[in-house]
C-alpha positions in Angstrom: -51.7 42.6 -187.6 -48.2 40.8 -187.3 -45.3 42.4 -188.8 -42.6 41.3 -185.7 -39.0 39.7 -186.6 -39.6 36.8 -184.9 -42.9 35.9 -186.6 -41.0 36.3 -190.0 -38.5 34.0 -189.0 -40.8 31.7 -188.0 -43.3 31.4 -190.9 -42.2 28.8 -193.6 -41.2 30.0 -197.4 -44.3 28.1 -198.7 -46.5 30.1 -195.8 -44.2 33.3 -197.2 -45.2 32.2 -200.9 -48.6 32.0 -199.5 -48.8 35.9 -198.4 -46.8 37.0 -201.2 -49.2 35.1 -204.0 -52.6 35.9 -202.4 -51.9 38.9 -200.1 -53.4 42.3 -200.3 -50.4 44.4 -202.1 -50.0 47.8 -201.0 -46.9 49.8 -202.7 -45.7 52.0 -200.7 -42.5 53.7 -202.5 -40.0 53.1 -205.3 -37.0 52.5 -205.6 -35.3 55.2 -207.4 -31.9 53.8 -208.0 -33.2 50.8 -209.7 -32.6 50.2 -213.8 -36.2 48.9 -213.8 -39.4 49.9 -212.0 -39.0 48.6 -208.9 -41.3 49.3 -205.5 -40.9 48.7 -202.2 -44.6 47.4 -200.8 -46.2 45.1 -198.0 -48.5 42.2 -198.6 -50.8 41.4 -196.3 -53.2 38.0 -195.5 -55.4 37.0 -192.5 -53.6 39.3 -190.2 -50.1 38.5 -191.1 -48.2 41.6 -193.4 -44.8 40.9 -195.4 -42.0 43.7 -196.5 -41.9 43.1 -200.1 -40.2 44.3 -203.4 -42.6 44.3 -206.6 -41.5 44.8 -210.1 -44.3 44.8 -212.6 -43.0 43.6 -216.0 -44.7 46.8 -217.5 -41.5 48.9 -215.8 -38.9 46.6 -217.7 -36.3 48.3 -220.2 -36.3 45.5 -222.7 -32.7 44.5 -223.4 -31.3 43.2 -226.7 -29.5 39.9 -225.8 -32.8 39.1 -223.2 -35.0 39.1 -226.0 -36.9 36.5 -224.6 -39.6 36.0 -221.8 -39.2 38.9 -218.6 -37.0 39.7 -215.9 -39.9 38.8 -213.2 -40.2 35.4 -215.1 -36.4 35.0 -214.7 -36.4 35.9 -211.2 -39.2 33.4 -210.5 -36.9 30.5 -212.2 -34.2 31.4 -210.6 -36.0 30.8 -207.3 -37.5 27.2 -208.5 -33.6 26.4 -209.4 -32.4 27.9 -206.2 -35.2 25.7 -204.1 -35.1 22.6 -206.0 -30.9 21.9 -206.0 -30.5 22.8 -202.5 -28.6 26.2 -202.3 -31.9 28.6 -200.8 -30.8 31.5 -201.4 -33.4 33.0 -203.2 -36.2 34.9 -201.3 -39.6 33.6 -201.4 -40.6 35.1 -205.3 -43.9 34.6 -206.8 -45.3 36.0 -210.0 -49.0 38.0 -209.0 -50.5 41.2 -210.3 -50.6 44.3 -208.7 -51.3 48.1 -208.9 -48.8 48.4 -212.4 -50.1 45.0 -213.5 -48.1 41.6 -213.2 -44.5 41.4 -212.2 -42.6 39.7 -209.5 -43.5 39.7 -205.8 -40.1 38.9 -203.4 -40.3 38.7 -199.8 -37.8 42.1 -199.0 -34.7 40.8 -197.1 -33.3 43.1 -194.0 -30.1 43.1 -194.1 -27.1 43.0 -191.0 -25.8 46.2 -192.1 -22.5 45.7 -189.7 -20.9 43.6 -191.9 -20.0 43.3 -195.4 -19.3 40.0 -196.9 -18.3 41.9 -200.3 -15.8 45.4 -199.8 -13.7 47.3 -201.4 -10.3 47.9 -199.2 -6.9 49.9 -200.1 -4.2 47.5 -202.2 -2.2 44.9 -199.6 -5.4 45.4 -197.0 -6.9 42.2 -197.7 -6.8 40.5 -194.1 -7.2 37.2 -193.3 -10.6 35.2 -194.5 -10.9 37.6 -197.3 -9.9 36.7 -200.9 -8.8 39.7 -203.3 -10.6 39.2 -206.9 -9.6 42.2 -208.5 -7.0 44.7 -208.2 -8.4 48.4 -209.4 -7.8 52.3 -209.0 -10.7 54.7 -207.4 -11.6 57.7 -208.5 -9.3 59.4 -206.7 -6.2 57.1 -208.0 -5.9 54.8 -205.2 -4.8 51.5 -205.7 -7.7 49.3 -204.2 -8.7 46.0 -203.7 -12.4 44.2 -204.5 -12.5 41.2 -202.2 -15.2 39.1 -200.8 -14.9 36.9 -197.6 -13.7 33.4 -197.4 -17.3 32.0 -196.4 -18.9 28.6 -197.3 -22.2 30.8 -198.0 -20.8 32.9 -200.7 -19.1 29.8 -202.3 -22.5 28.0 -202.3 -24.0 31.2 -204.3 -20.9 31.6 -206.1 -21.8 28.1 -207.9 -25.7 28.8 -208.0 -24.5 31.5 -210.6 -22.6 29.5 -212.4 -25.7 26.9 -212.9 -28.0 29.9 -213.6 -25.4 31.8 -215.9 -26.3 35.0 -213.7 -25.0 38.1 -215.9 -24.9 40.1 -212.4 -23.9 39.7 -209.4 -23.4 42.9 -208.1 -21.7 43.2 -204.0 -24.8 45.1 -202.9 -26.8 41.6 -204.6 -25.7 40.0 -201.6 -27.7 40.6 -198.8 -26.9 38.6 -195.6 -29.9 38.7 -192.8 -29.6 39.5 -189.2 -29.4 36.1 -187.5 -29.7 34.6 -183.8 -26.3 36.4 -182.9 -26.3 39.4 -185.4 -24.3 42.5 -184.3 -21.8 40.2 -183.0 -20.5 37.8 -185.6 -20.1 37.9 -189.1 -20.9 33.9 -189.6 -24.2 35.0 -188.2 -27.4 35.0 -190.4 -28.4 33.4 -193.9 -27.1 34.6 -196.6 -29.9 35.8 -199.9 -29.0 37.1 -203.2 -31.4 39.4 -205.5 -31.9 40.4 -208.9 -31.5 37.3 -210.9 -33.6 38.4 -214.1 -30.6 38.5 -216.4 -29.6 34.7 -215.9 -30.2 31.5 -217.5 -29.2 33.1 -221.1 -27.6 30.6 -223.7 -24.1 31.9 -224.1 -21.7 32.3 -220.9 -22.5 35.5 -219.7 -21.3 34.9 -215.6 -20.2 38.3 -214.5 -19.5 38.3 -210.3 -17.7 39.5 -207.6 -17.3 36.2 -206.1 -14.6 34.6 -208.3 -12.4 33.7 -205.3 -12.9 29.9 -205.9 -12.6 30.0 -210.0 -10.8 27.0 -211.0 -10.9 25.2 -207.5 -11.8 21.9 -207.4 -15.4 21.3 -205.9 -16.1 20.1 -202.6 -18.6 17.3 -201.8 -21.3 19.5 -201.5 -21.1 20.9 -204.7 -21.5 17.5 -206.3 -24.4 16.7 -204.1 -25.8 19.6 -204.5 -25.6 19.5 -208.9 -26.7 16.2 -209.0 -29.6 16.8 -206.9 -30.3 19.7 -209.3 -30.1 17.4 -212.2 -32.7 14.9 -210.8 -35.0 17.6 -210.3 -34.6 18.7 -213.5 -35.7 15.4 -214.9 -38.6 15.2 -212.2 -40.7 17.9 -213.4 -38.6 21.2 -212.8 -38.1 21.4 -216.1 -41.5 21.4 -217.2 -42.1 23.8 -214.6 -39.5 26.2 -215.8 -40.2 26.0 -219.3 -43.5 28.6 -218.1 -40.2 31.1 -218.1 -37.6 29.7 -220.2 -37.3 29.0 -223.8 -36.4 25.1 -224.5 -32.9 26.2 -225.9 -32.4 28.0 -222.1 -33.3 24.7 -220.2 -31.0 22.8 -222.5 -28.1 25.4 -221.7 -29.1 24.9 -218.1 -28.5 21.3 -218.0 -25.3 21.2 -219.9 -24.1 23.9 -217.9 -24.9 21.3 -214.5 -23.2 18.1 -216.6 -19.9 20.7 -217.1 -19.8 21.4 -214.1 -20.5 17.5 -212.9 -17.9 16.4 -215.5 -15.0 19.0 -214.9 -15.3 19.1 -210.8 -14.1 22.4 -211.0 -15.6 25.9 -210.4 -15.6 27.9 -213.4 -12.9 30.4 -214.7 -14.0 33.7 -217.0 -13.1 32.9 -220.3 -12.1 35.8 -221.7 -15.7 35.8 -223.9 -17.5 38.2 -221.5 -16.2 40.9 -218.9 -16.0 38.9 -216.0 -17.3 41.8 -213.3 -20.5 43.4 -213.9 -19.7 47.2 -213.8 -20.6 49.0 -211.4 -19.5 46.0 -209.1 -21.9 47.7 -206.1 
């Protein structure tokens, strides 16, 4: 059986779709923190065995402005969106059954645990490459800081949650993997977010710790990036998504592509919705 790093790396997220879809699924623990019954397993196909985090749709707490469709089926649109405009950085998420019935099967992300792209650091710490987004007290009194670092990766997800409306993006949501020169850099590694199942709703519900670029104008690659996005929409994705969306979602999800398009600007809170999901870890 293979389980090493390197192999991991080296298999392609269709091949990882491939284990995760088809694989023997073995659950091995769960995770007690989570709101909704969620297990750590492995999957598990000719020879070649996966980390994995399952969530069977049985364990979800339904929630009164997600009436519609599951978290799992969220998650797994979140992915096609994530794949299809560009930003990738999603994990490999297919929808399969297992021992608690059907639910979502993600490829399990190790993370570098050296660095934090996403901290919490005493009022006037902020160093340079770090952007304060909310001044705060502990629970001790302390006047503290919540910043997040001044990286191109977290600006890229930053706007994949405002396409996706994602109603939390929590710090410990951002996971960045050990890359080629991890334990030495920071830059080091690709960058993945989890739990996108409350997204994609019709009203602006963005709450995120990354709202150091609100307002700011968007870079080329944004614009590349949306448009692409909007062709694939109108090349099938949308048919494909509509499996886990209702049709009044998918029409929130384009307009929210053409606002963004039309107003070259990342998005502000607007006052309508707490802007920071609470806990923000």
């Amino acid at each position: 059986m293979q389980t090493d790093d390197t192999l991991e790396r080296e298999l392609t997220d269709d091949a990882v779709e491939e284990v995760l879809s088809n694989g023997a699924l073995t659950v091995v623990g769960r995770l007690a923190t989570a709101s909704n019954a969620s297990f750590f397993g492995q999957v598990e196909l000719d020879g070649v065995a996966l980390p994995c985090i399952y969530k069977p749709v049985a364990g979800e707490r339904p929630l009164w402005d997600f009436p519609d469709g599951t978290l799992a089926g969220r998650e797994r649109a979140a992915r096609l969106v994530s794949t299809a405009g560009g930003w990738h950085v999603v994990p490999p998420t297919v929808l399969r059954d297992g021992r608690f019935g059907p639910g979502m099967c993600q490829r399990w992300i190790d993370v570098e645990s050296q660095f934090a792209l996403v901290d919490i650091v005493d009022s006037g710490a902020a160093e340079p490459g770090w952007i304060a987004v909310l001044e705060a007290e502990d629970a001790s009194g302390r006047d503290v800081l919540l910043v997040h670092a001044d990286d191109e990766r977290l600006r890229d997800m930053a706007l994949f949650d405002a396409v996706i409306n994602n109603a939390d993006r929590k710090g410990g949501h951002v996971l960045l993997a050990p890359g080629a020169a991890a334990g030495s850099d920071r830059q080091a590694g690709r960058l993945f977010g989890c739990d996108h199942g409350v997204s994609f709703h019709v009203d602006t519900k963005l709450r995120t710790v990354l709202w150091g670029w609100a307002g700011e104008p968007l870079r080329p690659r944004d614009v590349q990036l949306l448009s692409g996005l909007g062709d694939a929409l109108g090349n099938g994705l949308e048919d494909e998504l509509a499996s886990w969306l209702t049709s009044a979602e998918l029409v929130a999800l384009r307009r929210r592509v053409d606002v963004l398009l039309n107003t070259a600007k990342m998005p502000v809170p607007d006052g309508s919705w707490p802007a920071i999901p609470w806990p923000a870890f």
